[in-house]
Structures are given as C-alpha cells and as structure tokens.
TIVO-2410 file (N, C-alpha, C; in nm, 3 decimals):
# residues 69
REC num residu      c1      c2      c3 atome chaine
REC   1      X  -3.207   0.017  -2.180     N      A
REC   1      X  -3.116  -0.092  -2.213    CA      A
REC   1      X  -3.046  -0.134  -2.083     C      A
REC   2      X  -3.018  -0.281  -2.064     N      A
REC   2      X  -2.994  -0.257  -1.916    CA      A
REC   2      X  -2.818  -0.294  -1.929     C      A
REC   3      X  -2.779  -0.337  -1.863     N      A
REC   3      X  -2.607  -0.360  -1.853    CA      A
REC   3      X  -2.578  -0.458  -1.933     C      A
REC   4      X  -2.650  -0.541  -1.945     N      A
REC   4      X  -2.626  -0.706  -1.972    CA      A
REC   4      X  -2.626  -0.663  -2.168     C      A
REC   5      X  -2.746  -0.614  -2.199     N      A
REC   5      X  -2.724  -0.579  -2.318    CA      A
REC   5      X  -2.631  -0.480  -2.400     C      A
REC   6      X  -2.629  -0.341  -2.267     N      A
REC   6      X  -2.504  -0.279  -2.376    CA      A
REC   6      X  -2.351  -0.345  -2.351     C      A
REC   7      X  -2.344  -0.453  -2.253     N      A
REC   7      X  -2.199  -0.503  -2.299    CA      A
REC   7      X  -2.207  -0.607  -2.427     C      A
REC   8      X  -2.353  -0.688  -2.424     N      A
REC   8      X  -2.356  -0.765  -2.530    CA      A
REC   8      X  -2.317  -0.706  -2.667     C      A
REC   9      X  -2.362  -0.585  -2.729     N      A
REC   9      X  -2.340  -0.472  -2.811    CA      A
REC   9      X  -2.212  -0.405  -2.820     C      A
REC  10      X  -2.148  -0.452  -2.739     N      A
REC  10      X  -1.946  -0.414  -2.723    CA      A
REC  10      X  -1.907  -0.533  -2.832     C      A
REC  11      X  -1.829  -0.449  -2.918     N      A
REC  11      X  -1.702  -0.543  -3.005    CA      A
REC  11      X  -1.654  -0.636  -2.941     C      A
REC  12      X  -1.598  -0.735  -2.917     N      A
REC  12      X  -1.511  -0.804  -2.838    CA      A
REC  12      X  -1.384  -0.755  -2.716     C      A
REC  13      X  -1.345  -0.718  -2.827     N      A
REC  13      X  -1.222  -0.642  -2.720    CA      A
REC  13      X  -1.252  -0.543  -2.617     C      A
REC  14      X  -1.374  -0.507  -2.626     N      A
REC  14      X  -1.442  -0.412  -2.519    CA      A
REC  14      X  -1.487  -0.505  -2.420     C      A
REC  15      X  -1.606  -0.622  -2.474     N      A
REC  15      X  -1.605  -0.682  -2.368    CA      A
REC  15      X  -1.546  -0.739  -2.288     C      A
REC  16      X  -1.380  -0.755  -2.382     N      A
REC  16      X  -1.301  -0.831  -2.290    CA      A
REC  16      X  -1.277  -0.672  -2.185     C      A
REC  17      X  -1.251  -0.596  -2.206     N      A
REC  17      X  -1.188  -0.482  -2.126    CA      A
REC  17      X  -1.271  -0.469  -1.982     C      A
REC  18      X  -1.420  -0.462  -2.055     N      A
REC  18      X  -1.537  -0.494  -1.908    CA      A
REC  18      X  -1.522  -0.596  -1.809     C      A
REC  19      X  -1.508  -0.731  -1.893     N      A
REC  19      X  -1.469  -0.843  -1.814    CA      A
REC  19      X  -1.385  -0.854  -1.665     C      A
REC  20      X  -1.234  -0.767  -1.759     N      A
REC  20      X  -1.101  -0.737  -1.655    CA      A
REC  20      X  -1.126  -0.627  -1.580     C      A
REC  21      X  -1.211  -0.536  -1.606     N      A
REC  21      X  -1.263  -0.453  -1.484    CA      A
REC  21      X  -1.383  -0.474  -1.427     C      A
REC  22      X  -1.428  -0.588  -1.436     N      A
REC  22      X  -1.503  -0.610  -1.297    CA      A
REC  22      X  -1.469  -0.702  -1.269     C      A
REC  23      X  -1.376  -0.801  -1.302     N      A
REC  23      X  -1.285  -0.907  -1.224    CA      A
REC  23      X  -1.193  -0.824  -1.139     C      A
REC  24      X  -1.159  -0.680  -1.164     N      A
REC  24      X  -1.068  -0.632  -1.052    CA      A
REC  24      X  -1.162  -0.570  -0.933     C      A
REC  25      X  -1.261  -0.431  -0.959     N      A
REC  25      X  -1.362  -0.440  -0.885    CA      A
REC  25      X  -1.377  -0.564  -0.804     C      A
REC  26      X  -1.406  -0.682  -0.813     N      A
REC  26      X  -1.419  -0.803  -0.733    CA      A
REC  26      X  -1.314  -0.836  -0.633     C      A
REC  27      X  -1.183  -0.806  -0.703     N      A
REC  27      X  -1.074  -0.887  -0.630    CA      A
REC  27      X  -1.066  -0.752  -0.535     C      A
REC  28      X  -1.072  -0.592  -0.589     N      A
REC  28      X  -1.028  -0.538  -0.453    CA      A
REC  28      X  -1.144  -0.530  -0.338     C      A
REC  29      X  -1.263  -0.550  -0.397     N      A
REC  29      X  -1.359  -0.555  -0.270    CA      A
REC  29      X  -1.346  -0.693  -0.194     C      A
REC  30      X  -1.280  -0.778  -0.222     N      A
REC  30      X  -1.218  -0.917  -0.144    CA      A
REC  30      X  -1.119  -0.891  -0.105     C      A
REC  31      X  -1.036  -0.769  -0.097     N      A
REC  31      X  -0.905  -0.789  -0.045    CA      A
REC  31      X  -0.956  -0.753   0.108     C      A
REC  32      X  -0.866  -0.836   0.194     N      A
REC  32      X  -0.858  -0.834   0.357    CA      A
REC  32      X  -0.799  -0.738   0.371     C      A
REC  33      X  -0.866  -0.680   0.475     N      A
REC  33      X  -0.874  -0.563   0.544    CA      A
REC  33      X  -0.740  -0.543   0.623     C      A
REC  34      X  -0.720  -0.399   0.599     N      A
REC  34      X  -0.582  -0.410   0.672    CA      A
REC  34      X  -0.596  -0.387   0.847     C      A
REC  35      X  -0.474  -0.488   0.937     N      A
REC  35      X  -0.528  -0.437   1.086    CA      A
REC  35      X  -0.423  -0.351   1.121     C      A
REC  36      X  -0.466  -0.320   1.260     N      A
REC  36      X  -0.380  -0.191   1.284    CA      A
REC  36      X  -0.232  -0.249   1.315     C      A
REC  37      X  -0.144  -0.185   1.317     N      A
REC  37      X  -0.019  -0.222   1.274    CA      A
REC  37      X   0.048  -0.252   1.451     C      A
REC  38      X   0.135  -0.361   1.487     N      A
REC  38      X   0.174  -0.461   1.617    CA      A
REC  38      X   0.277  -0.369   1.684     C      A
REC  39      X   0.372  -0.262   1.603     N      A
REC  39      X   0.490  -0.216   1.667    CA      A
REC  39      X   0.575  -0.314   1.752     C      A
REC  40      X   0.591  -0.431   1.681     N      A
REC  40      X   0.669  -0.561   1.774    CA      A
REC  40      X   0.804  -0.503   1.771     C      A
REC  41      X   0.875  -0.438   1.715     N      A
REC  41      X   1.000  -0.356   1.644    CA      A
REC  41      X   1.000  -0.233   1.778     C      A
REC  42      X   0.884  -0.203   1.823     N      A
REC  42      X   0.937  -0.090   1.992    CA      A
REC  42      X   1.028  -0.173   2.064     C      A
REC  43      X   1.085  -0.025   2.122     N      A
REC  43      X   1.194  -0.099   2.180    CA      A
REC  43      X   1.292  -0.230   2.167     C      A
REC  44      X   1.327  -0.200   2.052     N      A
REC  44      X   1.409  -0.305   2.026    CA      A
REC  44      X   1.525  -0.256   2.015     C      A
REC  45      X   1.526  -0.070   1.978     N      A
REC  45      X   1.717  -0.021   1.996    CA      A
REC  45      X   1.717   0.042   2.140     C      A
REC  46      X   1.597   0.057   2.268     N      A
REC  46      X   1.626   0.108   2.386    CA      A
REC  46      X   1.780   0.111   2.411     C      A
REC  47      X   1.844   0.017   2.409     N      A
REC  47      X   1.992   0.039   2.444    CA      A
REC  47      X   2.088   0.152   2.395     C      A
REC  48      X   2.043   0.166   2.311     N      A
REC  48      X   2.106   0.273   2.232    CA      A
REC  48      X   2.091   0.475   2.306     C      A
REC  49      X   1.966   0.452   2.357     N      A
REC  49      X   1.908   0.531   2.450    CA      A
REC  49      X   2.048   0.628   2.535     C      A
REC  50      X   2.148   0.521   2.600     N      A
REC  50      X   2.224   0.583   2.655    CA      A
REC  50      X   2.391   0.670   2.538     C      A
REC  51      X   2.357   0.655   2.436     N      A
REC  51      X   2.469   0.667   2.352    CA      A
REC  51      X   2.424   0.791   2.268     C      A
REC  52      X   2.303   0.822   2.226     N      A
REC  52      X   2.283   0.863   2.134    CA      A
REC  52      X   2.118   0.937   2.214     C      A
REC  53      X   2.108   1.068   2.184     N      A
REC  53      X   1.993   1.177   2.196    CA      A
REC  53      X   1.899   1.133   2.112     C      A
REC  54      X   1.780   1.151   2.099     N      A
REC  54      X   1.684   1.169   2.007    CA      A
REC  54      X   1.740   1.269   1.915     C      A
REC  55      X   1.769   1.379   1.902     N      A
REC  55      X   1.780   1.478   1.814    CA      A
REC  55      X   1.908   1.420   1.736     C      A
REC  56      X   2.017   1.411   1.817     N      A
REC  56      X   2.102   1.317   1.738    CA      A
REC  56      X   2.063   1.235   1.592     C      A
REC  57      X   1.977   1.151   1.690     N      A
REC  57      X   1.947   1.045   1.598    CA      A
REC  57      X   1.843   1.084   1.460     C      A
REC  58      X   1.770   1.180   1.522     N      A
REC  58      X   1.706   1.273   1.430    CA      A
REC  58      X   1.831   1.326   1.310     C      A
REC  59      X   1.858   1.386   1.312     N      A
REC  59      X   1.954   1.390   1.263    CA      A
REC  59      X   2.037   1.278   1.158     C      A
REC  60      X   2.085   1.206   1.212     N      A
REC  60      X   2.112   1.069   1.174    CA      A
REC  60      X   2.014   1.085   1.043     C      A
REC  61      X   1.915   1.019   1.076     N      A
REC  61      X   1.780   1.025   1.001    CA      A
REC  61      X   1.743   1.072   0.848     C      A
REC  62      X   1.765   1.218   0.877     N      A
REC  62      X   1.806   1.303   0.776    CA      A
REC  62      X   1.934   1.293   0.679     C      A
REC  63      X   2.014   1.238   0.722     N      A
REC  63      X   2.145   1.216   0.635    CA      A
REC  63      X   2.119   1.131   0.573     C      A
REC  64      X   2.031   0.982   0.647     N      A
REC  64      X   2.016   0.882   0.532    CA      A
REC  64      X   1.911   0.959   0.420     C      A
REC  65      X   1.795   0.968   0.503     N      A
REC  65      X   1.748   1.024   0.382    CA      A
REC  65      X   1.790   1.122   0.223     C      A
REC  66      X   1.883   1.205   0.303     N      A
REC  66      X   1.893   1.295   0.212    CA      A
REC  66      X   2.037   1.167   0.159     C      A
REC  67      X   2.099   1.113   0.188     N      A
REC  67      X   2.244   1.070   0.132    CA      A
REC  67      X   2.352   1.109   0.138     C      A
REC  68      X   2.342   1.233   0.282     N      A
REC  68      X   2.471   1.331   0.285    CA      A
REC  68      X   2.563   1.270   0.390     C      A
REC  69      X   2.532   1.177   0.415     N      A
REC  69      X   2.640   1.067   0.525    CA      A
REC  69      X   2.791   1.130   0.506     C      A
***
C-alpha cells in the first residue's frame, strides 16, 4: 500500500493531522539557516575595564542570576 493510499483510508481528522505534519516538516526544512553569530556588542563596556575586575564582575553576574542583589 503506498502512502498516498493509507492516508486516503484515514478518517478525516487524521488526514487533517497528516496534512499539518507535513506542512511543518516543510516549513522547518525551509527555515534559513542560522549564521554564526557578529559579537557587534564586544567591546562595547571596555571602559568599565578600569573600575571593575573580571571576577568582580563575575560575581556581579551571579547575583543577577541568582536574585541575591
């Protein structure tokens, strides 16, 4: 039996279900490719460089995350 017939042989609501999964199949094999990411955002706090350590700021970091500000 090949594809074409056992969806023909689906109730309706099945075929609709087939339908919407290979209309998605489709759309994600069309989705554009992701490129590698610009880092336009480097160096944009350098200034800060003289105020504040890496570990510091590490630090920092962790507080937002966790919320213990």
């Amino acid at each position: 039996m090949s594809l074409q017939e056992m969806i023909q042989v689906l109730p309706p609501e099945l075929q609709n279900q087939v339908r919407d999964f290979v209309a998605r199949l489709l759309d994600e094999r069309q989705k554009k490719p992701r490129r590698k990411p610009r880092f336009l955002w480097a160096g944009a706090l350098k200034e800060l460089n003289t105020e504040y350590t890496s570990v510091q700021l590490q630090h920092q970091i962790g507080e937002w995350r966790s919320g213990t500000q």
